[in-house]
C-alpha positions in Angstrom: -20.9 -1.8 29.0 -20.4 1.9 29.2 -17.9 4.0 28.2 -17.4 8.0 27.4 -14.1 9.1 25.5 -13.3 12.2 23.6 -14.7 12.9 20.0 -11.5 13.2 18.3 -9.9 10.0 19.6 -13.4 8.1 18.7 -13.7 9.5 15.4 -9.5 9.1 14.5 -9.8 5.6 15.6 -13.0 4.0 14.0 -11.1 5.7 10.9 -8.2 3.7 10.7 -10.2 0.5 10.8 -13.6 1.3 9.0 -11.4 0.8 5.3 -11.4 -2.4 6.3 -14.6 -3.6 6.6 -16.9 -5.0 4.2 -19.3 -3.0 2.9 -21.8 -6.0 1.8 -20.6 -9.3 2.7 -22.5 -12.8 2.9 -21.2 -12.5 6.5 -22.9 -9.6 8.1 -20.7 -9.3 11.2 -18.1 -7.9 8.7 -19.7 -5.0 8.1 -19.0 -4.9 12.1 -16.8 -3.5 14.6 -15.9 -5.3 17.4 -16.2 -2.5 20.6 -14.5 -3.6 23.8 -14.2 -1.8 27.2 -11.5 -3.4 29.5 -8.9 -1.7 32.2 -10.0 1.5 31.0 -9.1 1.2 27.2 -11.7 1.0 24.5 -10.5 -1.4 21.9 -11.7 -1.2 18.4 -11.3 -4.0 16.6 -12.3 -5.3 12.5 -11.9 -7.6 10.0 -12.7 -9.1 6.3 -10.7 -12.2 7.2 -7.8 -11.5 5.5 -6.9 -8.5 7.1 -7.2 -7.6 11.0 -6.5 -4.5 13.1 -7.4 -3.6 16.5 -6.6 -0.2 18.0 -7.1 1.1 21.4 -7.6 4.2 23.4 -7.8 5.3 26.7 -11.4 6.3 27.3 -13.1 7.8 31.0 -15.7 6.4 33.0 -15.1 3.2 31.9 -17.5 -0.2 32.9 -16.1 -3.7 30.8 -18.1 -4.8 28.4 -18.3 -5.7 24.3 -20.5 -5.2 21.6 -20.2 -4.7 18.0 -21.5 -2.2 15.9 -22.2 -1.2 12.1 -18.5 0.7 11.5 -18.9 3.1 8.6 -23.3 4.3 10.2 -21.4 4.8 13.1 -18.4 6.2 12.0 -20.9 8.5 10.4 -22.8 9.4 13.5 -19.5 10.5 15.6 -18.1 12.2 13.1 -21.7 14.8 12.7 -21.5 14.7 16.7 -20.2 18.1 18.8 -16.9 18.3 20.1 -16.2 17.2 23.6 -17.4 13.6 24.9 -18.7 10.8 23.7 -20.7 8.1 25.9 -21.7 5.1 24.4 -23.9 2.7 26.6 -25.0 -0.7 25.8 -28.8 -1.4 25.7 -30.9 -4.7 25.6 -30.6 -7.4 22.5 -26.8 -5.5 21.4 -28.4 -2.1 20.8 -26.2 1.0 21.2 -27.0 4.6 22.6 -24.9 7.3 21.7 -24.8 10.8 23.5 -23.1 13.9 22.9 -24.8 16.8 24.2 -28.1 17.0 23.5 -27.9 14.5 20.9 -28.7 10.8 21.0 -28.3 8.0 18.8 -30.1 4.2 19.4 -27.9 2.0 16.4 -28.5 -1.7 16.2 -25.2 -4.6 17.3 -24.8 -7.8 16.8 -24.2 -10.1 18.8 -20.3 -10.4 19.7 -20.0 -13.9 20.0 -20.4 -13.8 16.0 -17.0 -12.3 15.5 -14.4 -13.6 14.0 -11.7 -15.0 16.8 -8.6 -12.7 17.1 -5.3 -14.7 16.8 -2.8 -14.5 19.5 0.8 -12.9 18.2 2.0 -13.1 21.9 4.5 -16.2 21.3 5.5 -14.9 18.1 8.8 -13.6 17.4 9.1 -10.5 16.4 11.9 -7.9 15.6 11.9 -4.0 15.4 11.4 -2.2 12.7 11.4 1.8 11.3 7.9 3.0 10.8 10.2 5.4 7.7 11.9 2.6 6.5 8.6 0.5 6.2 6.9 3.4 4.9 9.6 4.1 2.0 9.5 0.6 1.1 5.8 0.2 0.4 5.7 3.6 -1.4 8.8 2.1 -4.1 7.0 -0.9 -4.3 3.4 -1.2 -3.9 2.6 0.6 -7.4 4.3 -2.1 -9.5 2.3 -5.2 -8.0 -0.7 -6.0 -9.8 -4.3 -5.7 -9.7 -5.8 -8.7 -11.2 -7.3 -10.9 -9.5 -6.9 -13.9 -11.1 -2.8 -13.5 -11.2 -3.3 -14.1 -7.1 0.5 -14.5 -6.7 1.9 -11.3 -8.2 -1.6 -9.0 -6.4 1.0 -8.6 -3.6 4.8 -7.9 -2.8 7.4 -10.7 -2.0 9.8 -10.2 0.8 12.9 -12.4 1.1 15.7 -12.5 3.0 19.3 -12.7 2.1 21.3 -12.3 5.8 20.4 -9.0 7.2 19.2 -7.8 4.1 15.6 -7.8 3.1 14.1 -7.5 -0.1 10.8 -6.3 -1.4 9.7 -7.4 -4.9 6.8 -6.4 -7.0 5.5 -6.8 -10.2 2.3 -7.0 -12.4 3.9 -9.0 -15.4 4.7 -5.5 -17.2 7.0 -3.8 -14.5 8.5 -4.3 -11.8 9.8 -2.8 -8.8 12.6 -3.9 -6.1 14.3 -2.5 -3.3 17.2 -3.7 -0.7 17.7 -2.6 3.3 20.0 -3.8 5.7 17.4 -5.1 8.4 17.1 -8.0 10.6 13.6 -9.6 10.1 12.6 -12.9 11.7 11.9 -14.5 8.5 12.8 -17.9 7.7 11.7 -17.8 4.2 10.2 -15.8 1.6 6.2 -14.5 1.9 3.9 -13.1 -0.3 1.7 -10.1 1.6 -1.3 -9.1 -0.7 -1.6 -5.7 -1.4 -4.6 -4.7 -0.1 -3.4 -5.5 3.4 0.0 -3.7 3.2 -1.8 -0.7 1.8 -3.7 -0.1 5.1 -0.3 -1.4 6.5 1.1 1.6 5.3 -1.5 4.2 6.2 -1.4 2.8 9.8 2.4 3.6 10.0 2.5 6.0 7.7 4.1 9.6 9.3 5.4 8.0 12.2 8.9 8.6 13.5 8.5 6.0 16.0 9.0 2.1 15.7 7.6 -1.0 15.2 7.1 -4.6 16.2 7.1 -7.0 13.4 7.0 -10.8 13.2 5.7 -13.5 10.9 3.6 -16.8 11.3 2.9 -19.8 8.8 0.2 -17.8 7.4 0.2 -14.4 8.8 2.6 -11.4 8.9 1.5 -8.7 11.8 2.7 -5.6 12.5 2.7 -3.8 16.5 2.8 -0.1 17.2 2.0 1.5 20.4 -1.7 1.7 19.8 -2.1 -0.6 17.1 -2.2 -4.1 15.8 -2.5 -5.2 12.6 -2.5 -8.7 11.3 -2.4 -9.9 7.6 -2.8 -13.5 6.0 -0.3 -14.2 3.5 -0.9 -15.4 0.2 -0.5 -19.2 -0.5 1.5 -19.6 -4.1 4.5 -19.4 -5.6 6.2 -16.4 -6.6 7.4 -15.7 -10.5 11.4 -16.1 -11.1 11.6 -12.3 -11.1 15.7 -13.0 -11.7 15.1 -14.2 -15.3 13.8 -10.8 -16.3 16.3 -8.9 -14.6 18.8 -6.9 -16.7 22.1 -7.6 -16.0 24.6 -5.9 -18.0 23.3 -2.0 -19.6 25.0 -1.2 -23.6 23.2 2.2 -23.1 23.1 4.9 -20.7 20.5 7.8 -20.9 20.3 10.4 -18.2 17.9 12.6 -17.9 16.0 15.4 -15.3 13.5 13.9 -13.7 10.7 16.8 -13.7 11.4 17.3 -17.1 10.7 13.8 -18.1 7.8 13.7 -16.2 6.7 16.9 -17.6 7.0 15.5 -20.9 5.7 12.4 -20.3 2.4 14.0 -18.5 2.1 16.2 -21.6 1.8 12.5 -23.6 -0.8 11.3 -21.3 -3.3 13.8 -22.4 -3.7 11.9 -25.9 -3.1 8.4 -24.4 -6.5 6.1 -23.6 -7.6 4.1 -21.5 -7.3 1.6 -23.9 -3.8 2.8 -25.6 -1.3 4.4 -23.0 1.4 3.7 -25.4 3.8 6.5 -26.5 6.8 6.5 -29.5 10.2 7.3 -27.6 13.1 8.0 -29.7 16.0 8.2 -28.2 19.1 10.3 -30.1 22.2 11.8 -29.5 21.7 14.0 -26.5 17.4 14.0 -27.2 14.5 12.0 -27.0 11.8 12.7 -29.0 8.3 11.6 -27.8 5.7 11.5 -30.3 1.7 10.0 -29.5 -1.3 10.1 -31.8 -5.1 9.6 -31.2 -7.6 8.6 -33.8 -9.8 11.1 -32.8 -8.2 13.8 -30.6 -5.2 14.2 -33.0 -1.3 14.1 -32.2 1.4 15.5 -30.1 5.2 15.7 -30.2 7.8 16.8 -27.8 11.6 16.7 -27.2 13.4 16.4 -24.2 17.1 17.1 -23.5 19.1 14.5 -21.9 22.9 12.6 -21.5 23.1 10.2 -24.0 26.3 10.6 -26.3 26.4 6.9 -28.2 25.2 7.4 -32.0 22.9 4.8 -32.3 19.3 5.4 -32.0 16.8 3.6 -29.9 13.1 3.1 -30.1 10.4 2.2 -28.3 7.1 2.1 -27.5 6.3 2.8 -23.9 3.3 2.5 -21.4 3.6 6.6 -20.6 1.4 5.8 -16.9 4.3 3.0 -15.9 7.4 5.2 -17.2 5.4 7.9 -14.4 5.5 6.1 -11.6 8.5 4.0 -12.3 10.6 8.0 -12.7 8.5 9.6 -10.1 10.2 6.8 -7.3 13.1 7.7 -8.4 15.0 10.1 -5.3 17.4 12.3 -7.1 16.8 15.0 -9.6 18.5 13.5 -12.5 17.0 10.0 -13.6 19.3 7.3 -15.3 17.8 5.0 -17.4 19.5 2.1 -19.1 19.0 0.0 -22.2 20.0 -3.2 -23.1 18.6 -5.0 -26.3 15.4 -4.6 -28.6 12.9 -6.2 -26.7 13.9 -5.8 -22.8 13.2 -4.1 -20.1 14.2 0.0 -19.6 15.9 0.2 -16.3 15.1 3.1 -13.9 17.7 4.4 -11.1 18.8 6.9 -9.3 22.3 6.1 -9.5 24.3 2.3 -10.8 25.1 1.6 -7.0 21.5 2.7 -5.7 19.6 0.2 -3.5 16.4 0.2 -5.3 15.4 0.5 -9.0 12.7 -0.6 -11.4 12.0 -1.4 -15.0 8.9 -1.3 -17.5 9.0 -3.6 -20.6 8.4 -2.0 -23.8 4.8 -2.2 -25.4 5.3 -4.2 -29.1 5.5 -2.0 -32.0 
């Protein structure tokens, strides 16, 4: 196996899979990427088992061959090596040499046959997709899910269908985030993709005007672009009754800028902790009034102009890092939020007929 190719197509493709191998792992290989030479393409491919992607580019001088290869040392290697070409020859017992200029490199494989099989998505069916669309999606989404572990089922977004509309749904138990697009997915029934995978999802599509393949197995979603394929195992569970804590008719409207509430609401971050990110909200005719205090850095206070005309007041207690991100995904420059009752969920939107909104539950007083 030999193969030269240019530095920058090396280095921008052993980038966009090196995330996803494992940096120690009881199985070695997936430290590993899988290097293939055939009908002049290199393909590069990795894996941790639960997420795959192989991406491939043409490379010169090309003789068919495979190896694998230690992906973030060599990553490493190309990156420090000059401009121009690349060759990369393999030597006895899955050794690698690596020469650019008058540099050279002799890196250590393993054996191929060790890697993990690649699935075949050839019979699956698949539908097109916008690489924007996809991309918008994941970003009003992906923040809500959650990051524990042991709550397996919500560490991931649902997508359902309802006819030719699709819905993503996350949440971590505190918030929540959902958003509806009239597409056309071959999906039969709802899936749960874990969030680690669509987060290199979205990096792989992420800036592209072009579109994309996408399809879904019993146990895997994948995703197609010209020089890419990415595959990821779904998660096995069932999904919380996300409806239940959905509000469904708003008493109170407050609209507000949206810099300015994020303004304010970064200016009551500073005296939040990691332990405490909770913040007073009062909200008053036409003002709310943040107030937050710290046991040992002290207290701060700030007012905020806003729409709200009804007389009576209402206060909460708020996580200040969820009412962020929750107005931050919000794409309009005034922000409404609504209220319902003591105790539930504050609604973010753009507008009452907008196709995607979220809501944080208030923190107990």
């Amino acid at each position: 196996m030999i193969f030269e190719i240019e530095k920058d197509l090396l280095v921008e493709g052993m980038s966009k899979i090196v995330s996803i191998t494992e940096r120690r792992s009881p199985l070695p290989i997936l430290t590993h990427a899988l290097l293939e030479t055939k009908n002049s393409h290199l393909f590069i491919t990795a894996t941790d088992l639960e997420v795959g992607i192989k991406v491939s580019y043409a490379c010169l001088d090309c003789e068919d061959g495979i190896c694998t290869v230690p992906a973030r040392k060599f990553l490493e290697i190309v990156k420090e090596l000059s401009s121009g070409v690349i060759k990369v020859e393999l030597q006895d017992r899955f050794r690698l040499k690596i020469t650019s200029g008058r540099s050279s490199f002799d890196i250590a494989g393993m054996d191929p046959s060790d890697f993990p099989a690649w699935s075949s998505v050839e019979d699956v069916e698949s539908t097109e997709i916008s690489c924007q669309k996809l991309t918008n999606m994941l970003d009003k989404t992906l923040f809500a899910s959650s990051n524990d572990d042991s709550r397996f089922n919500l560490n991931g977004i649902l997508i359902e269908k309802n006819e030719n509309q699709i819905r993503f749904v996350a949440t971590d138990g505190h918030r929540l985030a959902l958003i509806d697009e009239e597409m056309d997915l071959p999906l039969s029934s709802r899936v749960i993709v874990p969030k680690k995978g669509l987060m290199e999802l979205k990096k792989l599509v992420e800036g592209q005007k072009d579109k994309a393949q996408i399809g879904f197995e019993r146990k895997n979603i994948f995703l197609k672009t010209e020089k890419a394929l990415m595959t990821i195992r779904l998660i096995e569970g069932d999904y919380p009754d996300y409806a239940r804590v959905l509000p469904t008719e708003s008493s109170k409207i407050i609209i507000a800028k949206k810099n300015a509430l994020i303004q304010a609401l970064k200016r009551m971050a500073i005296f939040t902790s990691d332990r405490n990110k909770g913040a007073n909200m009062a909200i008053k005719t036409n003002q709310i009034e943040f107030n937050v205090s710290h046991p040992d850095l002290g207290a701060a206070t700030d007012i905020l102009e806003v729409e709200y005309s009804q007389e009576e007041e209402i206060n909460l207690i708020v996580n200040v890092t969820y009412m962020i991100d929750a107005v931050s995904n919000v794409d309009s420059e005034a922000v409404t939020m609504e209220f319902f009752k003591e105790g539930s969920p504050v609604k973010f939107l753009a507008s009452q007929d907008s196709n995607y909104f979220s809501i944080v539950m208030p923190m107990r007083k």
